[in-house]
C-alpha positions in Angstrom: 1.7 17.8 -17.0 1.4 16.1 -13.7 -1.1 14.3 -11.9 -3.6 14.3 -9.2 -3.8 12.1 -6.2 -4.3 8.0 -6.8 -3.9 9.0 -10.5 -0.9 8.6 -13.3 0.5 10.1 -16.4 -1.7 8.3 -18.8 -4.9 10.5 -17.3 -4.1 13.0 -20.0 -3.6 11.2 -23.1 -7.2 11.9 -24.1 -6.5 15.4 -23.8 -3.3 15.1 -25.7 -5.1 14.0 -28.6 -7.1 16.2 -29.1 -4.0 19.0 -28.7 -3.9 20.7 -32.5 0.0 22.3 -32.3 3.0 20.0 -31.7 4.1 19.9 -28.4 7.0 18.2 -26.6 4.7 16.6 -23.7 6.4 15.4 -20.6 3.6 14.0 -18.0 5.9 12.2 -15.6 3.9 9.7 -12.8 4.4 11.2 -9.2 6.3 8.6 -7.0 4.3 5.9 -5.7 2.1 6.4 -8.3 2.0 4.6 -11.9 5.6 3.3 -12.6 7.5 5.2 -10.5 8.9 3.7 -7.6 7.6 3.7 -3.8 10.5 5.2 -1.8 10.2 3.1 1.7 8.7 5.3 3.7 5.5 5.6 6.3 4.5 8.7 5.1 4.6 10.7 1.9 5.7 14.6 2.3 4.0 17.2 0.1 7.5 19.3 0.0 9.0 16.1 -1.7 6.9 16.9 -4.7 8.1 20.7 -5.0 11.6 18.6 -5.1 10.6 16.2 -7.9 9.2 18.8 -10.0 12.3 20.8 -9.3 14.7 17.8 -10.4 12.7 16.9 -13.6 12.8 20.6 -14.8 16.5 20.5 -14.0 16.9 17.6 -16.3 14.3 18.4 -19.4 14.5 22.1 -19.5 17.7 23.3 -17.0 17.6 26.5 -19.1 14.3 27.5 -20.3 11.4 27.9 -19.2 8.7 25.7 -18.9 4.9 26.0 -19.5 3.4 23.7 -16.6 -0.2 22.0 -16.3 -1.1 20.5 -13.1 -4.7 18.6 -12.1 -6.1 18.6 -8.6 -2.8 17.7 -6.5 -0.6 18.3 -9.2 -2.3 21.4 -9.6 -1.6 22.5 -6.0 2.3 21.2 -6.7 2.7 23.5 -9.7 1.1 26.5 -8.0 3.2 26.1 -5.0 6.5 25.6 -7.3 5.5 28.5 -9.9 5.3 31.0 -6.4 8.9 29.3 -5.1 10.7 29.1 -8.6 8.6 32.2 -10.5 11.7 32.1 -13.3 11.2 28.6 -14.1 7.4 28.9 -15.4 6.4 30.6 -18.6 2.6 30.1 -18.2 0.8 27.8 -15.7 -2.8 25.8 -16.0 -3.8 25.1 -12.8 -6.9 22.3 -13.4 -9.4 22.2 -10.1 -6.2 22.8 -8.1 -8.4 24.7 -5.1 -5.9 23.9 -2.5 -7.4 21.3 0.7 -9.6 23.1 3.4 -7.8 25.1 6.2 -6.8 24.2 9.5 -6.9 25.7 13.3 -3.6 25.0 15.4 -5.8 22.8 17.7 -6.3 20.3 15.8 -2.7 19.1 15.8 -2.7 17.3 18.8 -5.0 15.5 17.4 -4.1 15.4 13.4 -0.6 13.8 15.2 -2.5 11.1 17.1 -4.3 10.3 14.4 -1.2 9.9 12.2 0.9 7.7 14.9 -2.2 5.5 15.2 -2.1 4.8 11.6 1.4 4.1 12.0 0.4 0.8 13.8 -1.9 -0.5 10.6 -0.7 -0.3 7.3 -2.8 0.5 4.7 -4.0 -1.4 2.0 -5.4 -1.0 -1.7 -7.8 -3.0 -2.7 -7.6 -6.1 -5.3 -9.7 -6.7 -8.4 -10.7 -10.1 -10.0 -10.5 -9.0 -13.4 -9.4 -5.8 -15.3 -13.9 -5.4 -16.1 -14.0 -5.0 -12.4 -11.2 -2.3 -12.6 -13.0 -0.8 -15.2 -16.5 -0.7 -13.1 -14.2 0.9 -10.1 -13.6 3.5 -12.5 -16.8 4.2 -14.3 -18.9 4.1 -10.6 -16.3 6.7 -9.8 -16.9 8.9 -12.9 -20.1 8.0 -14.4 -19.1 10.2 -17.8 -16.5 8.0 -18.1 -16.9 5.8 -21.8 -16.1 1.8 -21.8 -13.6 2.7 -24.3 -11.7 5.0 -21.9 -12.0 3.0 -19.0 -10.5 0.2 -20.8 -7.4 2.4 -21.9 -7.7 4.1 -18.2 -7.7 0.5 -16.3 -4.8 -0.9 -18.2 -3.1 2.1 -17.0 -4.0 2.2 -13.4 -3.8 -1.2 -12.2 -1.2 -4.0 -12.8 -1.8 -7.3 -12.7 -0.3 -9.7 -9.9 1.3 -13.4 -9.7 -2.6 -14.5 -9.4 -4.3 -13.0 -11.7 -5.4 -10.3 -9.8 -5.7 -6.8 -10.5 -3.8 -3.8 -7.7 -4.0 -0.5 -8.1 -0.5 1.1 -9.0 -0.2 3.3 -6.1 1.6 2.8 -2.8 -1.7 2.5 -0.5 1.2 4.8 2.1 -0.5 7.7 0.1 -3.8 6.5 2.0 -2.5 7.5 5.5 -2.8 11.2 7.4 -0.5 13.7 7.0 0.5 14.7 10.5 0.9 18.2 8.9 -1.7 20.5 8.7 -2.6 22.5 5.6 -1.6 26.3 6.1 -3.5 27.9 4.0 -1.7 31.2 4.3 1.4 29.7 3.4 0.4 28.7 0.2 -1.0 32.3 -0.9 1.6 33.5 0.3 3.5 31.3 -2.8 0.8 31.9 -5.2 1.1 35.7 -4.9 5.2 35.6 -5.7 3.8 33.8 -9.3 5.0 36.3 -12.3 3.1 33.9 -14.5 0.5 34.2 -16.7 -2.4 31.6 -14.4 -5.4 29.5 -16.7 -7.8 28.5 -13.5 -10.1 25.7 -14.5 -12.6 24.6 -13.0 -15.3 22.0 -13.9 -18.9 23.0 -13.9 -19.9 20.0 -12.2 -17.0 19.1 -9.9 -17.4 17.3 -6.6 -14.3 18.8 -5.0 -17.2 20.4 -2.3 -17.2 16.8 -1.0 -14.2 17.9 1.0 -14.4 21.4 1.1 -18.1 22.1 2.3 -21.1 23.2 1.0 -20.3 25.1 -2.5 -22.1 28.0 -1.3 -20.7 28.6 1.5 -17.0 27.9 0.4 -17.2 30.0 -3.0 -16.6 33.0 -1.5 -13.1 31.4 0.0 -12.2 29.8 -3.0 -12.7 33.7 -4.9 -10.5 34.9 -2.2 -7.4 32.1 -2.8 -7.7 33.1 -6.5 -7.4 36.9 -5.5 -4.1 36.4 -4.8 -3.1 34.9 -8.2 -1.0 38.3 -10.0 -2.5 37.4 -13.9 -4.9 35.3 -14.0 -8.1 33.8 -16.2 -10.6 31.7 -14.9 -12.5 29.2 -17.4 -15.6 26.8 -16.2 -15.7 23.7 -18.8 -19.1 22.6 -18.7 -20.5 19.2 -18.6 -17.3 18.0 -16.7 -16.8 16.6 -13.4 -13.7 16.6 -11.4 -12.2 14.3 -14.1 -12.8 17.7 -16.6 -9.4 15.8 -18.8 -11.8 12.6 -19.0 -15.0 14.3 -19.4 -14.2 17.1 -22.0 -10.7 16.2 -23.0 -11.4 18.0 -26.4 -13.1 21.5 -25.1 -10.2 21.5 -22.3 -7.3 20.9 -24.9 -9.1 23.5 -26.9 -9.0 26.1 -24.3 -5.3 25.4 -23.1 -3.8 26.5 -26.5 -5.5 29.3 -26.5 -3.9 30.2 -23.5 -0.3 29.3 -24.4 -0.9 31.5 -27.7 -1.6 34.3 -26.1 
């Protein structure tokens, strides 16, 4: 299981409790995220993800393989790496992993200035008083989100520094512009080579349209990105936001095994 963006591993420990078979249940935090180290670098590159993924498979499961769940980016890393490596995936779950919005070749000239003049001020993450305030920070963002899960979630998220202060655990490099742009064509491109049985889930209430557009007009682009998926299902959990793992953690593990057993 891997992660989305400014997220970790811990993220899906609700849903693994509420998983009903026994499972050997690897969720591994994405570098600069969680507890893995920040590589010194400027600039995080999406196809050093694909080459994580690849060297963690490599080592857990060199010659079987693998069933592979992936949430928002970590759902666009295992669709990419189930089209690149088809032999390595058994079945995938992709969870709200729509892809980002596409790109026209003019807008590089300015995607690259934009990334240069980042270069020139680092980013920073923001520091909390107390681990409450962490948990606020995650309940504003998440509204469904329990006390009793923010709690777990805060202590997961953020570590405490020399001061007493709280820091999110992720390098605030991941913050910055990706002087790449997004080829959408590229990815589909992966996603049809997938032999792979596909679970698409989406969240009925999920406020990925923030970045995509207006949900009516983008549907019909999202339909076509899924078109190109070989075997695929498509389930909506209901009375979930983007955080569907948070928000329905029970539904959601419900519907994944059902998958896997087919």
């Amino acid at each position: 299981m891997v992660h989305g963006w400014m997220d970790m591993s811990a993220s899906f420990q609700f849903m693994v409790d509420c998983l009903q078979q026994e499972w050997h249940v690897i969720a591994p935090d994405w570098r600069g995220f969680g507890l893995t180290e920040r590589p010194r670098a400027d600039t995080y590159w999406y196809p050093d993800y694909l080459a994580d993924l690849d060297a963690l498979l490599l080592h857990y499961s060199p010659d079987e393989a693998v069933n592979l769940l992936g949430h928002s980016l970590g759902g666009n890393v295992v669709g990419l790496y189930a089209g690149v490596r088809p032999h390595r995936i058994a079945k995938l779950v992709n969870l709200e992993g729509f892809g980002l919005p596409g790109t026209r070749p003019e807008q590089a000239p300015g995607r690259f200035a934009k990334w240069l003049d980042e270069l020139q001020e680092k980013p920073e993450m923001r520091s909390y008083a107390t681990l409450e305030e962490v948990m606020g920070r995650l309940q504003k963002t998440n509204p469904r989100l329990s006390r009793e899960r923010a709690a777990f979630l805060a202590q997961h998220w953020a570590g405490q520094n020399d001061d007493g202060s709280w820091a999110i655990l992720g390098d605030p490099a991941h913050k910055g512009t990706n002087p790449l742009l997004y080829r959408i064509d590229e990815v589909t491109a992966c996603w049809a080579q997938i032999t792979a049985s596909v679970l698409w889930v989406e969240a009925a209430e999920t406020d990925i349209w923030r970045w995509f557009g207006q949900s009516k007009l983008m549907r019909p682009e999202i339909e076509r990105r899924i078109g190109f998926l070989r075997n695929v299902r498509t389930e909506i959990i209901p009375d979930a936001g983007h955080m569907l793992h948070h928000d329905q953690p029970a539904l959601l593990a419900a519907v994944i095994e059902a998958f896997l057993a087919e």
